[in-house]
N, C-alpha and C positions, 0 to 999 in steps of 0.2 A: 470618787465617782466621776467618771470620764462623761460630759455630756457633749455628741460628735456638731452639733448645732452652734453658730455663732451668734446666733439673734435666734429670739423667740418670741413668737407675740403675744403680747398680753391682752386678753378677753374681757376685760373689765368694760369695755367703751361698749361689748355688744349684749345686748337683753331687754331691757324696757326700759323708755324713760317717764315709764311710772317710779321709778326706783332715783335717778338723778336724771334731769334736762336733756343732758348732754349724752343720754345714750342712745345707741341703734338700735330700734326695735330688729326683729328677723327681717323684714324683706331691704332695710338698706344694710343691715350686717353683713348679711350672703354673699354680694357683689364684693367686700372688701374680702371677705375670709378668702374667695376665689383669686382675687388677684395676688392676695398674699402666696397663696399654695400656687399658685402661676409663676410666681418668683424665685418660686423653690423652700418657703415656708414649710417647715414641717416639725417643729417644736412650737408648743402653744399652752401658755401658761392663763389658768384661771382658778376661779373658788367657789365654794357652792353658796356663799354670803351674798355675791354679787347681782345684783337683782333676784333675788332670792330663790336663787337655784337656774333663772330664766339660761344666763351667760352659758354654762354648761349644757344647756336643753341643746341649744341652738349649735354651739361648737361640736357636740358629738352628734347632731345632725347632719351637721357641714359636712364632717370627717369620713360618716359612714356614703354619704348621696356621692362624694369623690373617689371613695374605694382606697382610700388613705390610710385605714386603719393601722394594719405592718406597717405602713413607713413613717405614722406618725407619732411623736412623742409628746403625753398628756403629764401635763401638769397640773394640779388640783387644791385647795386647803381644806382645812374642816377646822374649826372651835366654836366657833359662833351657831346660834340656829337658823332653820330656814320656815318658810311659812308652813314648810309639811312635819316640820319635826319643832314644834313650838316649844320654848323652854328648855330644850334637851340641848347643851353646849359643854364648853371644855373636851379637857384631854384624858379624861376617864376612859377605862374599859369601854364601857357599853354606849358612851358616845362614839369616839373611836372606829369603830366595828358599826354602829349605826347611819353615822354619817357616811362613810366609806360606803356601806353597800347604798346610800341612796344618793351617792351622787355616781357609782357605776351606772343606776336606773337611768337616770337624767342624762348620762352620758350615750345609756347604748352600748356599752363596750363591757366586759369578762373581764378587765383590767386594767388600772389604770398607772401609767408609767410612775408619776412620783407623786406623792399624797403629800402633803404641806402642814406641819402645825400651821395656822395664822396668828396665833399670839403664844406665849406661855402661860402656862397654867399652874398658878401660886399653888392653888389648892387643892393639886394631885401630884402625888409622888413620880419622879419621872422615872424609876421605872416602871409604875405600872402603866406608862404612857407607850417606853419602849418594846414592853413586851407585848401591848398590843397591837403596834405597828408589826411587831416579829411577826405575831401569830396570821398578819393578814398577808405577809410578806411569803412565809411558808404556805398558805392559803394560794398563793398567785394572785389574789386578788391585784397587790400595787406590788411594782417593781423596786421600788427602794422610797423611802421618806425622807422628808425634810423640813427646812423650818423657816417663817419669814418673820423680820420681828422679835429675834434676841439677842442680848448681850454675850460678850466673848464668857462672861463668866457659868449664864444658862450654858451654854453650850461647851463649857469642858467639863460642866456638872454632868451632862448627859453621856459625854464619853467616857468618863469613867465610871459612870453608872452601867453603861453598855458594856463595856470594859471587864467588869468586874462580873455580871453574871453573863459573860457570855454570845452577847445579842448583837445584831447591827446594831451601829448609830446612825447618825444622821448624816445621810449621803450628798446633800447641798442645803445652802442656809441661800437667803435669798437677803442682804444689805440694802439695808437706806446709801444708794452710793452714787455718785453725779460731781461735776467739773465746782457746783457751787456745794455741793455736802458732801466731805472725805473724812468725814470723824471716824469708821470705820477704820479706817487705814492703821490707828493705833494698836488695835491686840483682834479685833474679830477679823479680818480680813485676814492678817498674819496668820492666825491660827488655821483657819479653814485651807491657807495654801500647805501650813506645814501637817495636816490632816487629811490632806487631798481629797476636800468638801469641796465640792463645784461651788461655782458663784455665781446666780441671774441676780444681778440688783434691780430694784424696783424703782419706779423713777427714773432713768437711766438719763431724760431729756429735762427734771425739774419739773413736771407738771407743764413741760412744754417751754418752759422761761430761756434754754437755751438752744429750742429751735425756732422762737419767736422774737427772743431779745422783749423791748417795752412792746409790742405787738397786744390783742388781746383779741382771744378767739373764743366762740359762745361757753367752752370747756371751763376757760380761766376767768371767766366772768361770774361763773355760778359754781367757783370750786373755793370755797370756804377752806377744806385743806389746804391748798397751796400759802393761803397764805399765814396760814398757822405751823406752815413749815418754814418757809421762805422769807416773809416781810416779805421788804423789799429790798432786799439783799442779790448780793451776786452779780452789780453792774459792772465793775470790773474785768472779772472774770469774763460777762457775757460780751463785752468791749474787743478782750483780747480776741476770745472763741471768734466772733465775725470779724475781726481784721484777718485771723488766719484762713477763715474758711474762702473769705474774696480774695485772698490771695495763690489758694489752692485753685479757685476757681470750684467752690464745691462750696454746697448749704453748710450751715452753722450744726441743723441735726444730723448729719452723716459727719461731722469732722467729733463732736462731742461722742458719737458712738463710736467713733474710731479708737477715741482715745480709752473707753471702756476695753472692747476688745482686746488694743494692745496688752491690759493687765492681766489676762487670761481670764477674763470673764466674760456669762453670757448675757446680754443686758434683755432685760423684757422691755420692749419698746410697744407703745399701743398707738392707736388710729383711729379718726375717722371719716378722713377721707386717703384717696389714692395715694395723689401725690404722698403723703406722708410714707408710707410703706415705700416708694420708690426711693424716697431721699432715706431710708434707714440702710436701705441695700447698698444704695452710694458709701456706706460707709464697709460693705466688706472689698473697697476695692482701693479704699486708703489706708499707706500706711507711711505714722509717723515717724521720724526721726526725734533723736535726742534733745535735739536742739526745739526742735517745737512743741515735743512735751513738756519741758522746761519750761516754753513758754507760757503754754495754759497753763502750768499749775502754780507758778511763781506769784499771782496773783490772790491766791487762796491764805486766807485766816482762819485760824482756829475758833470753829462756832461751838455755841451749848449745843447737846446732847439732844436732839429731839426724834421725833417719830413719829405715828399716825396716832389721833385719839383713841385714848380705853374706855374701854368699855370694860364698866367691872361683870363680874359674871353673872351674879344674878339681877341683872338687868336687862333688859331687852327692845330694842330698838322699836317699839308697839306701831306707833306713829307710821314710819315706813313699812314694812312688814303689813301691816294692814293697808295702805295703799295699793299694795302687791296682790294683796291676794282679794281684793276688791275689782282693781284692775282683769284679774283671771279669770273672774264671777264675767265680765262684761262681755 
């Protein structure tokens, strides 16, 4: 899957900060979505998990009030539930086709470019996963599916399950992938280039650690992920990144997105404010040499395995979820 976009931005920061602190409600999201598509923005990756459904409302507001629709490219997930569809998660048929058609509602939009597993799902056979991504794909509903969140070995299960009856597979995987976490690089990464699976990795900046170095902004003060990803790991690396980037004369986040880019990937990069989205752009206008990739990655050790918390399935996040939809009441 060819996706023609070298950045994309990720939606996660816009919806209600009933949902986490650090989010834009709509009227300071808008101003950002605008300058992003002012930039030339036009791939935009979100999930209907994300403030529970809010992130979506707003983006496919933004997209239709701009007249964006044709030229812009939706990216979406579905596994988890949202406050309107209580209980009802995984990668089942009738979730599947559930969640799909209500995060089209939420969107606004007949179609949605690429629909997202967000996690895998143990306890559905993946084909009956694939074939109901098929049947929404022949629907026109989404333009091709994808998946954030598995292992190389989930995902040659899939293609040869796809393989064998028939069916698309999965057209881009979206990597835990950045200058301080390259685990990927061992068999998923590979795989996906020798499968021509696109790449948006998540994180692209570390939760911001290598556009901020030791810095701390209201994001990374109240993001318990980070540092359940991270520690405090990565000085090194963050050491080199800003010696090279004062040396280009260019931010530390446009040289670390540089260096994404050069792999042939699209990084999901997020915001919230301006300047951020102009230093991510700064980064489609560098490009590195041999020698300076070397140098960023020459610092890098092999870490454990990690990823974002599970959530096993029949569980559900009650706590948040009900703030949300208290919030909506207001």
């Amino acid at each position: 899957m060819k996706i023609a976009a070298k950045l994309c931005l990720g939606c996660m920061s816009f919806g209600t900060s009933l949902w986490r602190p650090w989010v834009l409600d709509e009227p300071a999201a808008m101003p950002l979505l605008d300058k992003a598509a002012d930039l030339g923005v036009r791939a935009f990756d979100t999930a209907n998990v994300y403030s529970g459904g809010e992130s979506e409302r707003i983006l496919g507001k933004f997209i239709r009030s701009r007249g964006l629709r044709d030229e812009a490219f939706i990216a979406t997930k579905l596994y988890y539930d949202t406050p309107d569809r209580l209980g009802r998660k995984g990668l089942g048929r009738s979730n599947i086709i559930g969640s799909t058609e209500a995060s089209l509602a939420r969107l606004g939009v007949d179609r949605i470019d690429l629909m997202q597993i967000h996690r895998w799902d143990e306890e559905t056979p993946i084909e009956e996963t694939l074939e109901a991504f098929a049947l929404l794909v022949d629907q026109g509903k989404i333009g091709a599916f994808g998946a954030s969140n598995l292992s190389a070995w989930q995902l040659a299960k899939a293609e040869i399950a796809a393989t064998r009856l028939g069916l698309p597979g999965f057209g881009a995987v979206q990597p835990h992938y950045n200058l301080i976490y390259r685990e990927d690089e061992r068999d998923l990464i590979p795989l996906c280039l020798e499968q021509d699976i696109a790449l948006l990795p998540w994180s692209p900046l570390a939760r911001g650690r290598l556009a901020r170095g030791a810095a701390q902004s209201a994001r990374s003060q109240a993001d318990d992920v980070a540092t359940s990803l991270y520690g405090q790991g990565g000085e090194a690396i963050i050491s080199v990144l800003q010696g090279l980037a004062d040396q280009m004369q260019q931010s530390p986040a446009a040289v670390a997105l540089a260096w994404l880019i050069s792999k042939g990937t699209t990084p999901i990069f997020g915001a919230t404010r301006p300047e951020q989205i102009e230093q991510a752009f700064l980064a489609l206008s560098i490009t590195l040499d041999d020698e300076q990739v070397a140098a960023l990655e020459a610092p890098y050790r092999a870490l454990p395995v990690v990823g974002l918390p599970q959530t096993a399935k029949n569980q559900t996040p009650t706590a948040t979820l009900a703030r949300i939809m208290e919030g909506q009441k207001q």
